[in-house]
C-alpha positions in Angstrom: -79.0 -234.1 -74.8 -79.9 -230.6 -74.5 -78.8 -228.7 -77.9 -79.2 -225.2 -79.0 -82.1 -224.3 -80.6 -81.1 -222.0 -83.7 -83.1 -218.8 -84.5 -83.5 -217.9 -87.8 -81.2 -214.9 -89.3 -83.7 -211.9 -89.1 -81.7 -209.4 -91.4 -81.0 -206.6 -88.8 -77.6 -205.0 -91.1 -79.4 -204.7 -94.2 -81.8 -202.0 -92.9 -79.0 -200.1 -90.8 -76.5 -200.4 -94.2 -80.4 -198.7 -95.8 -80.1 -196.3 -93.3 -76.4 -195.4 -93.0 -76.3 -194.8 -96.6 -79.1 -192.4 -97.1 -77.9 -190.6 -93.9 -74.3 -190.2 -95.7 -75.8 -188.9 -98.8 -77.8 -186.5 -97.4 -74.7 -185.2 -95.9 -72.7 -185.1 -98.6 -75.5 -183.4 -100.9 -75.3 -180.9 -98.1 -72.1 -180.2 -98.0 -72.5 -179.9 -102.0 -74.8 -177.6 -102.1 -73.2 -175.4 -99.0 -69.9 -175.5 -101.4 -71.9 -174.3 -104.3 -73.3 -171.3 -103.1 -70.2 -169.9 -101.1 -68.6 -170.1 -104.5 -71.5 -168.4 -105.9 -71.2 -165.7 -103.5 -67.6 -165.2 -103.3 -68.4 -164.6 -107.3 -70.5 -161.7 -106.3 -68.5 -160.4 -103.9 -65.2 -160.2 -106.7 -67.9 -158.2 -109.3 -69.1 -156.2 -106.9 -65.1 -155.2 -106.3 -65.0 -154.8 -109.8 -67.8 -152.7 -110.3 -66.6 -150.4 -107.7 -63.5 -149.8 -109.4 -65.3 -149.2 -112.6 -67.8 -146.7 -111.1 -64.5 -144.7 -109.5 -62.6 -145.0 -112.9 -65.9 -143.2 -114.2 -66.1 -140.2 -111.7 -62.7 -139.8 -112.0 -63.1 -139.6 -116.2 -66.1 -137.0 -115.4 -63.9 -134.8 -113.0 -61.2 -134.7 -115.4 -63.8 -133.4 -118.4 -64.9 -130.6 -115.4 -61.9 -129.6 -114.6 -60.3 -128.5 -117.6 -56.8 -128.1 -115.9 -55.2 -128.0 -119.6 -57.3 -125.3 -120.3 -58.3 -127.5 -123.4 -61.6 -126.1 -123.7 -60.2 -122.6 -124.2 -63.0 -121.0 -121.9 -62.8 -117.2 -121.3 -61.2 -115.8 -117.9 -64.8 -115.3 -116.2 -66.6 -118.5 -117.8 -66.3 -122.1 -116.1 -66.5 -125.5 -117.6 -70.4 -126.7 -118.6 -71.6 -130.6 -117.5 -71.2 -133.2 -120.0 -74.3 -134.7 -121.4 -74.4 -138.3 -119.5 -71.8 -140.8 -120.9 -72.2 -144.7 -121.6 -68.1 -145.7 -121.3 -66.6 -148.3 -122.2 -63.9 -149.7 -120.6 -60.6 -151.7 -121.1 -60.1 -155.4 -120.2 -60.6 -156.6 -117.6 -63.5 -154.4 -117.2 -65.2 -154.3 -120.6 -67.8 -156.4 -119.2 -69.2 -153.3 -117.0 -71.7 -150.9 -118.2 -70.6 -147.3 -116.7 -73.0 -144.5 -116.5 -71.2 -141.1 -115.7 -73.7 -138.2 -115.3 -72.9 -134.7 -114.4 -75.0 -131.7 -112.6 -73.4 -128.2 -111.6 -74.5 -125.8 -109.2 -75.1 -123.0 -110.3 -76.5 -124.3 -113.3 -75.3 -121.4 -115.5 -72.4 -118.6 -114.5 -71.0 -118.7 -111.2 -70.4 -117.5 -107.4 -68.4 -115.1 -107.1 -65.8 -115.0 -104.2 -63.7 -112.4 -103.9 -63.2 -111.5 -107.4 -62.9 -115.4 -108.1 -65.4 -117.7 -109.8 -66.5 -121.0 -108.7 -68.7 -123.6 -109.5 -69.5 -126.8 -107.5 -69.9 -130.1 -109.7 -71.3 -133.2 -108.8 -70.1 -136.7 -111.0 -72.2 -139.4 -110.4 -70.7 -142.7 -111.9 -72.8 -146.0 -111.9 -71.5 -149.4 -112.8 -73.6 -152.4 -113.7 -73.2 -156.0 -114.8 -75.6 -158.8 -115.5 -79.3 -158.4 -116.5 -81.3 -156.1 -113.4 -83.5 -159.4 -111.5 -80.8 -162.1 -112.5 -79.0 -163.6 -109.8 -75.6 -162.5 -111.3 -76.5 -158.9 -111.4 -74.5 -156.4 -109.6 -74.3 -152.2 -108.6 -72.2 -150.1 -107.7 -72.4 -145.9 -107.7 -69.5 -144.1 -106.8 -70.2 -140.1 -106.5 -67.8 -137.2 -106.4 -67.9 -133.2 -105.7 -65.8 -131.0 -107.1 -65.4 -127.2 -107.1 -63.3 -125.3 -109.9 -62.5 -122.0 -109.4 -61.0 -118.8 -111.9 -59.8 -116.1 -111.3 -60.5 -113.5 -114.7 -57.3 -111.6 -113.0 -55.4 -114.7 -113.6 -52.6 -115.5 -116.2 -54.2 -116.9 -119.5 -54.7 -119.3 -120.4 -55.6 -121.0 -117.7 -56.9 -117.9 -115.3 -56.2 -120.4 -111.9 -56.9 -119.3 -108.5 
């Protein structure tokens, strides 16, 4: 009789199980750590929005304080607003956590140009926003700058004097 000689089970699935596995969790660590940092930069991308509104909401504040369209400063007819000194503002939820900077600089620096029998004065409101520690990873920027020119006219109606 001519039987079957049997071979001795060699153990071929437990190295490719081995294998499979660390192939699977590599992927899936992947995948984790892909996850995490889209969600850390879709963070940055919302504070960076959020700064940006904060540094307009500032030049906006700083072109109001130029302006003076109340005539709340009670200038005469032939004098224009000055710059505010730079502001630190603070700001309602949901932007309290923002630091905005609002800084002013007016050309001419003192007086004005006279057009016409009209005087003017150019401003320029720089606002900058800020949040997180400057070198963190959660630190973001934003500067949002505006020009303004504000004109009187000593001719004008008091107590405004507009052009």
């Amino acid at each position: 009789m001519n039987a079957c000689p049997h071979r001795p089970a060699r153990g071929l699935a437990l190295p490719a199980m081995i294998f499979l596995l660390v192939v699977v969790g590599l992927m899936l660590s992947a995948g984790l750590l892909l996850l995490t940092q889209s969600q850390h930069s879709q963070s940055l991308q919302l504070q960076a929005s959020r700064a940006l509104a904060a540094a307009k909401s500032g030049s906006e504040w700083g072109l109001w304080q130029v302006s003076d369209p109340n005539a709340a400063l009670g200038l005469p007819a032939d004098t224009l607003p000055p710059c505010f000194a730079p502001q630190t503002l603070s700001l309602p939820a949901p932007l309290s956590d923002l630091q905005v900077q609002v800084s002013c600089t007016r050309d001419p620096a003192g007086g004005a140009v006279d057009e016409g029998g009209l005087r003017l004065a150019s401003y320029r409101v720089l606002a900058v926003a800020q949040s997180g520690a400057s070198g963190s990873n959660g630190f973001v920027q934003r500067q949002f700058e505006a020009r303004h020119t504000v004109c009187k006219n000593p001719g004008g109606t008091a107590p405004r004097f507009a052009c």
